[in-house]
N, C-alpha and C positions, 0 to 999 in steps of 0.2 A: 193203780199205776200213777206214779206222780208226773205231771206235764211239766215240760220246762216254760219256764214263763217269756210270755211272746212279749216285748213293748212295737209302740211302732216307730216306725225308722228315725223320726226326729229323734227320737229319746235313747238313742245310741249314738255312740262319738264313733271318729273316725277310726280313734284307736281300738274300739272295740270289736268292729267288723273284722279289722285289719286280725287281729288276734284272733277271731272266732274261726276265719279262714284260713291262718295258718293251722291254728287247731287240728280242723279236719283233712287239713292235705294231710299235715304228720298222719293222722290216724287211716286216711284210704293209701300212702305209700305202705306205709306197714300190714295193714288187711292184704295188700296184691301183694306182696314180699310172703309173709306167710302164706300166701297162698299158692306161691309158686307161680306167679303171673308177673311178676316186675320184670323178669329175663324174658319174656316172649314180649309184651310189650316193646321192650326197649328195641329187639330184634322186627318187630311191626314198624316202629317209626322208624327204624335206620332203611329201610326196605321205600319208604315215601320218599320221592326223589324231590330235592329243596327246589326252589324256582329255579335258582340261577343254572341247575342239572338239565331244564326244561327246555 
């Protein structure tokens, strides 16, 4: 199994993170979407009442 290669943090640019973590939003919204979970989700936070409802 091939590892993905670690550096450490200095040896990454700002842009790079930035891009690595949009990455994986895209790919965990799409996992819950296929999975049938982004509708409940959405229906869990609208159910949390914001401060200013407090």
């Amino acid at each position: 199994m091939m590892q993905p290669s670690i550096k450490p943090a200095d040896e990454h640019s700002a842009g790079d993170i930035i891009a690595r973590i949009g990455s994986l939003t895209r790919m965990l919204r799409d996992s819950l979407r296929e999975l049938g979970l982004d509708q409940a989700i959405a229906e869990a936070a609208e159910a949390i009442p914001d401060a200013r409802d407090r």
